[in-house]
C-alpha positions as CSV (number, residue, x, y, z in Angstrom):
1,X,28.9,-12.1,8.1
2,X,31.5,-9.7,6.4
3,X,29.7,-7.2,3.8
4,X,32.2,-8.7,1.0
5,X,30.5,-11.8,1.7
6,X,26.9,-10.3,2.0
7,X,27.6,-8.6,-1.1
8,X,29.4,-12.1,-3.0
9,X,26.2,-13.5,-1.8
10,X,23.3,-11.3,-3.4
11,X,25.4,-11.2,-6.9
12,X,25.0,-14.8,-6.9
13,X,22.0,-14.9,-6.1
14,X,21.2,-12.1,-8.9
15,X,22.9,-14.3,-11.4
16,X,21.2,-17.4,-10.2
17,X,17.9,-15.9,-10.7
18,X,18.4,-12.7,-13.2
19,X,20.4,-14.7,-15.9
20,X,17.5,-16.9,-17.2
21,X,14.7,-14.3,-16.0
22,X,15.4,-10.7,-17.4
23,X,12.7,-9.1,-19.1
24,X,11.6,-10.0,-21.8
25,X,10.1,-9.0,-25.3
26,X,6.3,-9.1,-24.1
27,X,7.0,-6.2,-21.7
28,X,6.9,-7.9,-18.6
29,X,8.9,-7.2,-15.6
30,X,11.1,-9.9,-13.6
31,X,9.2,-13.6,-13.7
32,X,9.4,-16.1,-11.2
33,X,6.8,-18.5,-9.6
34,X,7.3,-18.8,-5.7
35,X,8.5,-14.9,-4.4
36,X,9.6,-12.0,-5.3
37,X,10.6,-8.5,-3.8
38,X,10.4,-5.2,-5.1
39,X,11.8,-2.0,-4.0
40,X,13.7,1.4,-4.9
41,X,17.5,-0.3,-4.6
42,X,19.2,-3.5,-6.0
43,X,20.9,-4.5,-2.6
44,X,17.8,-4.5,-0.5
45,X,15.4,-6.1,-3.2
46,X,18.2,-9.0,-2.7
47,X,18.5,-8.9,0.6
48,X,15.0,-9.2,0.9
49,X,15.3,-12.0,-1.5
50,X,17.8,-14.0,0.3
51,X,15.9,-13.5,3.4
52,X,12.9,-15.6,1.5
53,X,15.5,-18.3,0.5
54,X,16.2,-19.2,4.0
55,X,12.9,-19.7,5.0
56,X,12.1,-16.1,6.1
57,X,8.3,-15.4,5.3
58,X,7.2,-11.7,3.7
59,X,7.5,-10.2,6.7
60,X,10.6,-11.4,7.7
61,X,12.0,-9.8,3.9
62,X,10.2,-6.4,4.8
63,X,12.2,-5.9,7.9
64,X,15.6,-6.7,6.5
65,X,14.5,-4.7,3.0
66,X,13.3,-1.4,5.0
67,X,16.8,-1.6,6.9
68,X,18.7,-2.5,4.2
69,X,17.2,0.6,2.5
70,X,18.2,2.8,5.6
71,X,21.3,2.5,4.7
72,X,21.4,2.4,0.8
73,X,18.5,4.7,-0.5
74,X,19.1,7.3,2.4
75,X,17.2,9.7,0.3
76,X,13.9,7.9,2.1
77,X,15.1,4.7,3.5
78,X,15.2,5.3,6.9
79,X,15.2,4.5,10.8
80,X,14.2,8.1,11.6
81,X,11.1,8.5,10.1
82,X,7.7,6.3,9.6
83,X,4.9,4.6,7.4
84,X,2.1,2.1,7.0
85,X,1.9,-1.6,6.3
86,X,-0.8,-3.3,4.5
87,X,-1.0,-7.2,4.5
88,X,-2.6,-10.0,4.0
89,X,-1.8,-13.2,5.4
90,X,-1.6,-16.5,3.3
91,X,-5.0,-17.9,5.0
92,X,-6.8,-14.2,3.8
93,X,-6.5,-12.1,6.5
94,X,-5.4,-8.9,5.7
95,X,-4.5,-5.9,8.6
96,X,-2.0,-2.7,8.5
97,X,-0.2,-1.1,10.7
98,X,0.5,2.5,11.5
99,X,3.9,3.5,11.9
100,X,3.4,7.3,11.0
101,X,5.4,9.7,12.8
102,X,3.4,12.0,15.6
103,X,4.1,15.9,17.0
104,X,6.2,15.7,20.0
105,X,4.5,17.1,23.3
106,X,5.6,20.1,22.6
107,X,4.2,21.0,19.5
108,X,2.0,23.9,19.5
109,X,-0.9,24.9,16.6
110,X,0.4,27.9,15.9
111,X,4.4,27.0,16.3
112,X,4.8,27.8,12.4
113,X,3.4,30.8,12.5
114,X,4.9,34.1,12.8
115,X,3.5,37.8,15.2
116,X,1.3,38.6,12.3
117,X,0.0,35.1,12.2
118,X,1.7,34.0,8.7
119,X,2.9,30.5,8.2
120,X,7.0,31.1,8.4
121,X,8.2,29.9,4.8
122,X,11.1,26.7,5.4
123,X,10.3,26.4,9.0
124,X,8.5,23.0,9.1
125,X,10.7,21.6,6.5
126,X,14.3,21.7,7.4
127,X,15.9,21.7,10.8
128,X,15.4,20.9,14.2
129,X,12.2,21.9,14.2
130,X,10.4,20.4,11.1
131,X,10.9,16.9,12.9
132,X,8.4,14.6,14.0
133,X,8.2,11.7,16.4
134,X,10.0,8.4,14.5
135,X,7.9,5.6,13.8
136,X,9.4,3.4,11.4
137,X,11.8,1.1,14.1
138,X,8.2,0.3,16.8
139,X,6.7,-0.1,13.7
140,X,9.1,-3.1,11.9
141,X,9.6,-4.3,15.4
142,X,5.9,-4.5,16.0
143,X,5.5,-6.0,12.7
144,X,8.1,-8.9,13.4
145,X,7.2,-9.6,16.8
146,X,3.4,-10.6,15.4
147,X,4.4,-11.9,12.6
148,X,8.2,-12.8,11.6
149,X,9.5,-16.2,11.7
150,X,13.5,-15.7,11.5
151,X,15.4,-13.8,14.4
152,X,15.2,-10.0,14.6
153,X,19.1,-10.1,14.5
154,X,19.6,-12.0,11.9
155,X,17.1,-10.0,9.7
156,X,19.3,-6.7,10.4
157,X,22.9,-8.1,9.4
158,X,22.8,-7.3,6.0
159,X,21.7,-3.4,6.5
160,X,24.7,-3.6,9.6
161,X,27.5,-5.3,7.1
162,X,26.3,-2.5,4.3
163,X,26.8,0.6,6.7
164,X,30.0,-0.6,8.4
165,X,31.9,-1.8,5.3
166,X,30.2,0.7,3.1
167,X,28.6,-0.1,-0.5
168,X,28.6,1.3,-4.0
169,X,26.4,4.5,-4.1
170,X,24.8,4.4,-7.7
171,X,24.0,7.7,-9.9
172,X,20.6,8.4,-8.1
173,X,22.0,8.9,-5.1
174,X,25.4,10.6,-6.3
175,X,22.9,13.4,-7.9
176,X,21.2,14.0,-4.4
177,X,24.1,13.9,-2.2
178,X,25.6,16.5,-4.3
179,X,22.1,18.5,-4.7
180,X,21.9,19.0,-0.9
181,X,25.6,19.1,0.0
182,X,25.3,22.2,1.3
183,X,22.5,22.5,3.2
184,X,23.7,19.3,4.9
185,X,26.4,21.6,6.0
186,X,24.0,24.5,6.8
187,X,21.6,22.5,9.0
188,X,24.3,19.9,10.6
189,X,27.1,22.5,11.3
190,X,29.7,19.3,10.7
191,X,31.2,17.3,8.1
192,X,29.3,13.8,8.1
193,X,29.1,10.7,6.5
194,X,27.1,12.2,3.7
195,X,29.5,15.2,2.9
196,X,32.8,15.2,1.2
197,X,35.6,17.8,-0.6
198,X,35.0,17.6,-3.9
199,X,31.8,15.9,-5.4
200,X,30.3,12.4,-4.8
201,X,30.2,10.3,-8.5
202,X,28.8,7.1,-9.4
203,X,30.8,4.1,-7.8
204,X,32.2,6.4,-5.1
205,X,32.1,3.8,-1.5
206,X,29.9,5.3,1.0
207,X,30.8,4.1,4.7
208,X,28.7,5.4,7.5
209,X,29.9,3.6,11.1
210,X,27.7,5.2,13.2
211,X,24.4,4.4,11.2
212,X,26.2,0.5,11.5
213,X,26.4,1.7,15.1
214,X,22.9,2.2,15.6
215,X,21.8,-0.2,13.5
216,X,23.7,-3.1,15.8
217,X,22.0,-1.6,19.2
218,X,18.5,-2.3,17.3
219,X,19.7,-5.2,16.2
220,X,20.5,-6.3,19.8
221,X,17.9,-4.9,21.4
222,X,15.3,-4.5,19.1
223,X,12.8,-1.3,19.6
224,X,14.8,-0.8,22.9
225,X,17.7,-0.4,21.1
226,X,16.5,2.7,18.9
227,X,13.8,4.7,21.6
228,X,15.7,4.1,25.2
229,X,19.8,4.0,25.8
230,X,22.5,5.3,23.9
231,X,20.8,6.3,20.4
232,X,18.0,7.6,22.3
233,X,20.3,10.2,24.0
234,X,21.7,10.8,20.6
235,X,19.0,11.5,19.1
236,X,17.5,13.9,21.8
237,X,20.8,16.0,22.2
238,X,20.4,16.3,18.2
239,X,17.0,17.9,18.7
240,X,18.0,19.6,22.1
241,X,21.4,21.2,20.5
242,X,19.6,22.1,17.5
243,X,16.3,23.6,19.2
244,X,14.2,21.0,18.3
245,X,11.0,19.5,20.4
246,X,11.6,15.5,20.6
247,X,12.7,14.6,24.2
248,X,12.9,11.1,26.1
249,X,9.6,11.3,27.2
250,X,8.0,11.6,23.2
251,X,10.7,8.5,22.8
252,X,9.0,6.6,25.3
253,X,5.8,7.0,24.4
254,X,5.6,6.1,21.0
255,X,3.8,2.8,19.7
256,X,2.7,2.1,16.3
257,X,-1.1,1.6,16.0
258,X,-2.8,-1.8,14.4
259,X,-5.8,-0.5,12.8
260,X,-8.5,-2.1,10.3
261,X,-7.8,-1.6,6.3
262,X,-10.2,0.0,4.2
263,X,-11.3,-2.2,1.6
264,X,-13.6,-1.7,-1.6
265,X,-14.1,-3.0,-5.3
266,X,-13.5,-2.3,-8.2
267,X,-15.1,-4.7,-11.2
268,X,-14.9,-7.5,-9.0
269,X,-11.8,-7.0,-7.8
270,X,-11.4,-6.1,-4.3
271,X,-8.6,-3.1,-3.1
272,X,-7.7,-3.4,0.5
273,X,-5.8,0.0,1.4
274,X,-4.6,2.2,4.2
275,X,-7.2,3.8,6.3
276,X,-6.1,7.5,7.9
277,X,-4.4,9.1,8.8
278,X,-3.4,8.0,5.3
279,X,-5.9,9.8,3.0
280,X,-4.4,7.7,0.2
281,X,-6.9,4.7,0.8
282,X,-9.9,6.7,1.1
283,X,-9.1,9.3,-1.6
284,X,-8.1,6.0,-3.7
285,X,-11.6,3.9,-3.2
286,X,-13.4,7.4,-4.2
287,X,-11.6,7.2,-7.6
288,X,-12.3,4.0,-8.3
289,X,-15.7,4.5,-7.1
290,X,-16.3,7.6,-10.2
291,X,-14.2,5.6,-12.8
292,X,-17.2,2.5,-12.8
293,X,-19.6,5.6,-13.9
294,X,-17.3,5.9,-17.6
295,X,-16.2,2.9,-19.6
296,X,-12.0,3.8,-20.0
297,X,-11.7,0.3,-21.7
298,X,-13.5,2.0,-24.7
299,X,-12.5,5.6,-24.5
300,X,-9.2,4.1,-24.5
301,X,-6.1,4.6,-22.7
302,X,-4.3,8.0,-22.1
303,X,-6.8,9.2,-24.6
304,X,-8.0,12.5,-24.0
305,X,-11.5,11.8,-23.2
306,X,-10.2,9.0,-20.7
307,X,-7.7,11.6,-19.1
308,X,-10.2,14.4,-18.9
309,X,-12.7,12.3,-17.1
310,X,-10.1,10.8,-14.7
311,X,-8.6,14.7,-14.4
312,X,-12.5,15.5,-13.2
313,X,-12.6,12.6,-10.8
314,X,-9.3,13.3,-8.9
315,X,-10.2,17.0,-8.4
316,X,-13.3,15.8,-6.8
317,X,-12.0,13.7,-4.7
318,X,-8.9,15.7,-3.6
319,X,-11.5,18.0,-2.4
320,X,-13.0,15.9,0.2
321,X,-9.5,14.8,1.0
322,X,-8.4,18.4,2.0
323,X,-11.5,19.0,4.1
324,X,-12.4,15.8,6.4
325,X,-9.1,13.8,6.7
326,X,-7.0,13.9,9.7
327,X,-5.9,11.5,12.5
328,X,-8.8,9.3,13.5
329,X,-7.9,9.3,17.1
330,X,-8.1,13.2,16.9
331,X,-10.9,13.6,14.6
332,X,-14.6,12.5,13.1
333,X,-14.4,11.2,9.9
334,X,-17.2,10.1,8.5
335,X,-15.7,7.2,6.4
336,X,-19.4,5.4,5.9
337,X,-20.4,8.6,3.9
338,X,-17.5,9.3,2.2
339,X,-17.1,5.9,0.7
340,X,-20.9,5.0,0.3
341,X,-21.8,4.5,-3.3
342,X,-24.8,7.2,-3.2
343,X,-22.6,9.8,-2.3
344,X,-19.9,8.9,-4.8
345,X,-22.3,8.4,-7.4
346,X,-23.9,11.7,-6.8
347,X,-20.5,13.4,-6.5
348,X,-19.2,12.3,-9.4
349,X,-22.5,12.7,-11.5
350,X,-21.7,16.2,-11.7
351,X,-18.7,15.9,-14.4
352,X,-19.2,17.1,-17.7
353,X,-17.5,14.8,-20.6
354,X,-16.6,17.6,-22.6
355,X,-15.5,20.9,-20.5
356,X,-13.6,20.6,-17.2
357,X,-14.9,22.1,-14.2
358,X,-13.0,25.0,-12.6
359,X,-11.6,24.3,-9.4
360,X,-13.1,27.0,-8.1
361,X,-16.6,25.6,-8.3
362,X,-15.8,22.6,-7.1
363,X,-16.7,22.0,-3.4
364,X,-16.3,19.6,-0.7
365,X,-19.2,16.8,-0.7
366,X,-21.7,17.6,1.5
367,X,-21.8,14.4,3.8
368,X,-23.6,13.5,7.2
369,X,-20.4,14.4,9.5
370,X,-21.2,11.8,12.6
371,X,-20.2,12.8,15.9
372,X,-17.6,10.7,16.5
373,X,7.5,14.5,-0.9
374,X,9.8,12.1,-1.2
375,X,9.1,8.9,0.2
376,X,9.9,5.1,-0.6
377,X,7.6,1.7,-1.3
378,X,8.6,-1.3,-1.5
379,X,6.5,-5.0,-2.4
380,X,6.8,-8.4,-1.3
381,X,5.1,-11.7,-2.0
382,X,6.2,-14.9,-0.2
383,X,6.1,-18.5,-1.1
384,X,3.1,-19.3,1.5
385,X,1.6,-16.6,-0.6
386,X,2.0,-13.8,2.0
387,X,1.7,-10.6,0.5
388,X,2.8,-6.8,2.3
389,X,2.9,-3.3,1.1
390,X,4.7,-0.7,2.7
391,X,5.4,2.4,2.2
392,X,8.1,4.7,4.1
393,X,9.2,8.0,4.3
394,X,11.0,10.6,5.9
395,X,8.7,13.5,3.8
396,X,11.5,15.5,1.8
397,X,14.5,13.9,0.3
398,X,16.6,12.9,3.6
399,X,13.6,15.0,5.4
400,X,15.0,17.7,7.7
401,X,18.2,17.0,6.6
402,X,19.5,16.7,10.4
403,X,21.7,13.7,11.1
404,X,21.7,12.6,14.8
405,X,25.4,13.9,15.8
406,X,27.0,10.2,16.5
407,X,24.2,8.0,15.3
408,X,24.4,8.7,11.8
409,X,21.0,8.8,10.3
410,X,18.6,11.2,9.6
411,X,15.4,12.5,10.6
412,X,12.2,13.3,9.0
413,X,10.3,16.9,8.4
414,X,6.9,15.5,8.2
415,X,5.5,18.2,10.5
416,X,5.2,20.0,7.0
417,X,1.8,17.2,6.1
418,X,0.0,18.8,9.6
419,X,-2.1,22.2,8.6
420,X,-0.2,24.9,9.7
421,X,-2.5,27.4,9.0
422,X,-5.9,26.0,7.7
423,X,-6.2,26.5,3.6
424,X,-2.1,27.2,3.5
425,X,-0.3,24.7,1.3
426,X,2.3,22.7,2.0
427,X,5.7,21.7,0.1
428,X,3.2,19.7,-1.7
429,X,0.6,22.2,-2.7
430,X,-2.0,20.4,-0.6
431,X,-4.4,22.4,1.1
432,X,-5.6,21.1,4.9
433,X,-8.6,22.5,7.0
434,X,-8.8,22.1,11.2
435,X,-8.9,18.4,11.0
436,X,-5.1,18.3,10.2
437,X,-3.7,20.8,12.9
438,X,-1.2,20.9,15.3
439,X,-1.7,19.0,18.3
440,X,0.8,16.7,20.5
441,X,1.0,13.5,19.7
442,X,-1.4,13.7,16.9
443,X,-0.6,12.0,13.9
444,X,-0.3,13.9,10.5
445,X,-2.2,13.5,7.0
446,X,-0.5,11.5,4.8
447,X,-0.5,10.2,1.0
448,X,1.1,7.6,1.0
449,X,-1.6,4.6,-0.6
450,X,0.0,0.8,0.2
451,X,-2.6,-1.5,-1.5
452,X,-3.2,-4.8,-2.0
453,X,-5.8,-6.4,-4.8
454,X,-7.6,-9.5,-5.0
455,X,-9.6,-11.2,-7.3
456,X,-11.6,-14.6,-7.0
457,X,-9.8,-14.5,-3.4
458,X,-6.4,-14.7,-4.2
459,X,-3.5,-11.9,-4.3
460,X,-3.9,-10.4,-7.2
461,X,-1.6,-7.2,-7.2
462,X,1.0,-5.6,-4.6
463,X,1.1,-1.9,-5.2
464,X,2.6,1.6,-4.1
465,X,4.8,4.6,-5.0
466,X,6.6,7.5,-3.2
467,X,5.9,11.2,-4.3
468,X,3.9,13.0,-2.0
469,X,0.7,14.2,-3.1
470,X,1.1,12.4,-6.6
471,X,1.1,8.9,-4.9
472,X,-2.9,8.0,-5.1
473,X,-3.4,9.3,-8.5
474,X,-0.5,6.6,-9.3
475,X,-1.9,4.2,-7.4
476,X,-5.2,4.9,-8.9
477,X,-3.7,4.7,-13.0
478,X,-1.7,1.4,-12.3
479,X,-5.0,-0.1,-10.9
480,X,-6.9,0.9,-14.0
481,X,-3.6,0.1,-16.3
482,X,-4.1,-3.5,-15.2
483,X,-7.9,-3.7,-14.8
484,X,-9.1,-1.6,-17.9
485,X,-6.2,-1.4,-20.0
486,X,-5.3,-5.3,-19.6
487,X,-1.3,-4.3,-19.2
488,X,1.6,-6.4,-18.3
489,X,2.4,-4.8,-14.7
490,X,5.5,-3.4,-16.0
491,X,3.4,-1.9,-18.7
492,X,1.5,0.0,-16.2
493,X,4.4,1.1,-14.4
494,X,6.3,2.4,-17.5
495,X,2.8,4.2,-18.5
496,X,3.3,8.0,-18.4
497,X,1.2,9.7,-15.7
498,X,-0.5,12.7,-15.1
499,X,-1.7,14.4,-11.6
500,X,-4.8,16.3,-10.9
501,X,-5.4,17.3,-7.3
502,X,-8.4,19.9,-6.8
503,X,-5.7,22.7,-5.9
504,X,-4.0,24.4,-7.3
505,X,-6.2,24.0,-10.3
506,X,-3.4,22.7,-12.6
507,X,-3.2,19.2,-14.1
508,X,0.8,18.0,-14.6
509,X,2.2,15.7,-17.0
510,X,5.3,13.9,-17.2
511,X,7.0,15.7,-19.4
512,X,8.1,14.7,-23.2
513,X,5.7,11.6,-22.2
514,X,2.6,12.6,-24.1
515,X,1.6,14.4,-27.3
516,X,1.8,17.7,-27.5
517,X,-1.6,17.2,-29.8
518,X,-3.0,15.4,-27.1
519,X,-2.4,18.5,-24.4
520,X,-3.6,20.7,-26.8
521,X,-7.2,18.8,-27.1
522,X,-6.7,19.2,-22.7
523,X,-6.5,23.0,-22.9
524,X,-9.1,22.9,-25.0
525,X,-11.2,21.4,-23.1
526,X,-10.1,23.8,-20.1
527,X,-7.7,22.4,-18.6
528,X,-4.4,24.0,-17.2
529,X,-1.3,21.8,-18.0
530,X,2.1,21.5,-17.0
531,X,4.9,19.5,-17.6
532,X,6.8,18.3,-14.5
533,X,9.6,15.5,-14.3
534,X,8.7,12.1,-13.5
535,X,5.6,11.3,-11.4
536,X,5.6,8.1,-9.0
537,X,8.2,5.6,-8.7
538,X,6.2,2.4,-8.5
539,X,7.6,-0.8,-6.7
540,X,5.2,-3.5,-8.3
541,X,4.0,-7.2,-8.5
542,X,1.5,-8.8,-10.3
543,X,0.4,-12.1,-10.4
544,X,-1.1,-13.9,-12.9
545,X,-4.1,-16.4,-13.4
546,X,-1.5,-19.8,-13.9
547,X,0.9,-18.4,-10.6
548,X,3.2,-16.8,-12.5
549,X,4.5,-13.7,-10.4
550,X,5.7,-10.5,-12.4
551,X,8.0,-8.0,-10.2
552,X,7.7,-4.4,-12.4
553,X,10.5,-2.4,-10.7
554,X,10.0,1.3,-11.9
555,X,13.3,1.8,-13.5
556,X,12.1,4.6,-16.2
557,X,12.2,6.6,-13.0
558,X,14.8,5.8,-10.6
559,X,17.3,2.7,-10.3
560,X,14.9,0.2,-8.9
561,X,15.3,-3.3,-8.6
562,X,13.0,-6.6,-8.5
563,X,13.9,-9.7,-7.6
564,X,12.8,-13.1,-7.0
565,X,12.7,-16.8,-7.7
C-alpha cells in the first residue's frame, strides 16, 4: 500500500467518524461506542484506528500506533528507545510488560563522574554515551506475539508507507526540529533526514528512507530484524564511531520482562499501574492512598485548600520514591510496606491543613526494608473491550540526539534516570539514592505511570502522560478530576496542573492557568511557586456507565489526536 493511499484512507476514515462526532458543547472529548485510540499525533491515532476496523484487537492498534509514531512524533516516538505496557484483557486479566531500556555491559557506576568525583554536567544526556540498551522493538514484538491477532507485517505498513513517502510535519514538530538543529549537527557530524538549509515550517514534507529502511527489516523479520543483521551493525558502528557502549552482545541480550501490575483502590475504584522499575505506579497508589484521609469533593477543586493538601501529599511521597525505588531484579523493595495502608496512613497523618511543611523536614518513611523528560503515551480500547496503556520514551526530546548513520532513527539518553552520584539530580530535578546506580544491564528508575481503572469490574478509564517527573502527579489529578471532581474526561485533561515533588522544594504551576489570588493564598501558606509551561500531555479515554467511550486527546498542550468509532 502506497502512503497516498494510506493517507486517502485515514482522512476518510476521519471524516467518516469526526464529521458527526466532534466535541461537543458539554465538554467532552471524541464519542463513539465500540473503540477508540488516543495518542500524541493525528496519523497514528488513525492508523491505530483502521487497524481496529479490520478486525485488529487493542494490541494489534498499539503496535501499528507506537510505529506509526516512530516515524511522525520523532520527538518520542521511537524504535530506539523503551517503555511499559499495562493491560487488561476483555475476560479481566490485566498484566504489563517491561520494555525499559538497560546499561550496556559496559556501564560503569562511576562512568559520569569526573577525577574529583563530580557528576560531568551533559554527559549522560547527549551523545554516544548517554544511550541505553533499546527496548521498545522486543517489547511490541513480545507484546504481539502473546497477544496480536493480525500479522506483524501488516501492522507495520502504515509507519513503512509514512517514512518512505514522507508526511506533513505539523507546527509541534516544526518548533523542535528547528530548536535542536544544531545540536543535531553537533552530535551527528552529518546532514540527516532531520536537518535542512534554511528552517523547517508547518506543512514542510518530511521523508526519511532509511527509518522506512529499518522499519521494513522489522517488519520482515520482526525483533530479528531490529537486534541481529543489518540495523544491528548500524546501530553498533553508531555507538562504536561515536564512543558509545552498546555492542552486539548488549543487542543480543535484551528481552523485555513480563511482570505483575500493582493494583490498589481508590473509593471503590480499583487502579491497576506499573510496578518498578516504574516508580510511577507505586508513587501513584501512595497518593491516592493520603487523598482518602481529606474530602477534595468539598474543599473543592483547584481550591487552595485542595491544592495545598495534595502539594503536601506529593512531597511525601516523592520522598519515598527517591529513596527505595530501583530495578527490582537489582534491588529490595519493600513494596508490602510502602503501599500498606498503616504506613500511608501514618505518613500522611503528619500534614498540617494550614502551613506546608518544609522539604527539608520531610524524610523518607521509615518502613521494614525486607531482605529481598520527554516521553510519549498513548490509549486504546477495543471492541472485545480490550484495554492497553503505554507509555514510551526516548527520555529527552529525540533523547541523545544520535541518529544511527544509515538507519535513520534515533536513540535514547535515559542513562540520565540511573543515579549518577547518589542525592545528584538529574535533567529532571529528581534526586536518587544507591538503589538507582550504575550497574550493567540494570534497568533505570522511571516515571512514566500507564494505568488502567475499573469500577464494578469493567474498564473504567485508560490513562497516561509524558513529562518526566511531572507524569504521576498528572496521573494522580486526572484520577481525582474524574473521581472527586465528577469531570467529563476531557475536562480533566484540559484542567490546569500543578507539580510538587519533595525536591527541590518548589511547587510549579502552569502558567497564566490559575489566579494569581489563588498563588498568593499558596505563599501564604508557605509554599514556593513557580510558573512553568504546560505540564503533562495526557492521551485519555473514559468510559461511561451506558458504554459510551469518550477519547480526551490533550490538545491544550500539543497537537494530539483521538479517534474512534
Amino acid at each position: 500500500m502506497t502512503a497516498r493511499l494510506v493517507l486517502i484512507t485515514l482522512s476518510f476514515l476521519m471524516v467518516c467518524c469526526h464529521a458527526p462526532q466532534s466535541i461537543n458543547k458539554s465538554n467532552k472529548g471524541l464519542l463513539g461506542n465500540q473503540c477508540m485510540v488516543v495518542s500524541a499525533h493525528e496519523l497514528a491515532s488513525e492508523a491505530g484506528k483502521q487497524i481496529l476496523s479490520q478486525g485488529g484487537n487493542a494490541f494489534d492498534a498499539a503496535v501499528t500506533v507506537h510505529f506509526v509514531l516512530a516515524v511522525v512524533y520523532p520527538q518520542a516516538g521511537n524504535i530506539g528507545g523503551g517503555g511499559f505496557a499495562i493491560f487488561r484483557e476483555s475476560n479481566g486479566t490485566s498484566g504489563s510488560l517491561d520494555f525499559r531500556e538497560k546499561a550496556p555491559l559496559q556501564a560503569t557506576k562511576n562512568m559520569y563522574l569526573n577525577d574529583d568525583g563530580n557528576v560531568i554536567p551533559g554527559k549522560s544526556l547527549m551523545g554516544h554515551l548517554a544511550v541505553g540498551v533499546p527496548g521498545s522493538v522486543d517489547g511490541l514484538f513480545t507484546l504481539h506475539k502473546k497477544y496480536g491477532s493480525l500479522p506483524w507485517s501488516q501492522l507495520l505498513q502504515p509507519a513503512v508507507d509514512l517514512a518512505e513517502n514522507g508526511h506533513t510535519i505539523n507546527e509541534s514538530l516544526a518548533k523542535e526540529l528547528n530548536r535542536f538543529h544544531d545540536d543535531f549537527l553537533e552530535v551527528n557530524k552529518r546532514q540527516t533526514a532531520y536537518t535542512k538549509d534554511g528552517v523547517w515550517k508547518k506543512g514542510d514534507t518530511l521523508i526519511n528512507t532509511n527509518l522506512a529502511k529499518t522499519l521494513t527489516a522489522i517488519q520482515a523479520q520482526g525483533r530479528d530484524g531490529f537486534y541481529m543483521g543489518w540495523v544491528a551493525q548500524k546501530l553498533i558502528n553508531e555507538s562504536t564511531n561515536g564512543h558509545g557502549l552498546i555492542t552486539m552482545t548488549d543487542l543480543n541480550l535484551y528481552k523485555s520482562k513480563w511482570r505483575k501490575p500493582l493494583t490498589g483502590f481508590y473509593k471503590k475504584h480499583q487502579i491497576i499501574t506499573m510496578a518498578p522499575p516504574s516508580a510511577g505506579g507505586v508513587t501513584l497508589l501512595q497518593m491516592l492512598q493520603g487523598s482518602e484521609q481529606f474530602d477534595f469533593q468539598k474543599s473543592g477543586h483547584n481550591t487552595a485548600a485542595t491544592i495545598h493538601q495534595m502539594i503536601e501529599i506529593e512531597r511525601r511521597a516523592y520522598a519515598d520514591r527517591a529513596t527505595y525505588l530501583g530495578d527490582p531484579d537489582f534491588v529490595k523493595i519493600p513494596l508490602d510496606s510502602l503501599l500498606s495502608r498503616a504506613y500511608n496512613s501514618q505518613k500522611f497523618s503528619s500534614i498540617n491543613t494550614s502551613q506546608a511543611t518544609p522539604s527539608s523536614s520531610i524524610k523518607k518513611g521509615q518502613v521494614e526494608v525486607i531482605e529481598s523528560m520527554e516521553t510519549t503515551h498513548f490509549s486504546i480500547l477495543d471492541t472485545q473491550g480490550n484495554a492497553v496503556a503505554i507509555t514510551t520514551t526516548l527520555n529527552s526530546y529525540f533523547g541523545s540526539k544520535v541518529i544511527v548513520e544509515g538507519a535513520g532513527f534515533f536513540l535514547n539518553n535515559e542513562m540520565d534516570d540511573f543515579s549518577a552520584q547518589s542525592g545528584v539530580p538529574n535533567q529532571f530535578g529528581l534526586i536518587s539514592t544507591e538503589v538507582n546506580s550504575i550497574q550493567p544491564e540494570k534497568r533505570m528508575l522511571s516515571s512514566m505511570t500507564p494505568t488502567i481503572v475499573e469500577k464494578d469490574g469493567q474498564v473504567k478509564m485508560i490513562i497516561g502522560t509524558p513529562g518526566g517527573s511531572t507524569i504521576i502527579t498528572s496521573v494522580y489529578q486526572t484520577i481525582l478530576n474524574i473521581i472527586d471532581h465528577n469531570m467529563t474526561m476531557q475536562e480533566a485533561v484540559n484542567a490546569p496542573k500543578f507539580h510538587s515533588q519533595w525536591l527541590p522544594d518548589k511547587v510549579y504551576f502552569e502558567k497564566e492557568k490559575f489566579a494569581k489570588s489563588l498563588l498568593d493564598s499558596l505563599t501564604k501558606l508557605g509554599h514556593q511557586t513557580q510558573l512553568r509551561a504546560a505540564i503533562g500531555k495526557l492521551e485519555c479515554i473514559l468510559v461511561y456507565d451506558d458504554g459510551t467511550i469518550e477519547g480526551a486527546a490533550d490538545v491544550t498542550r500539543n497537537e494530539s489526536a483521538a479517534a474512534g468509532f
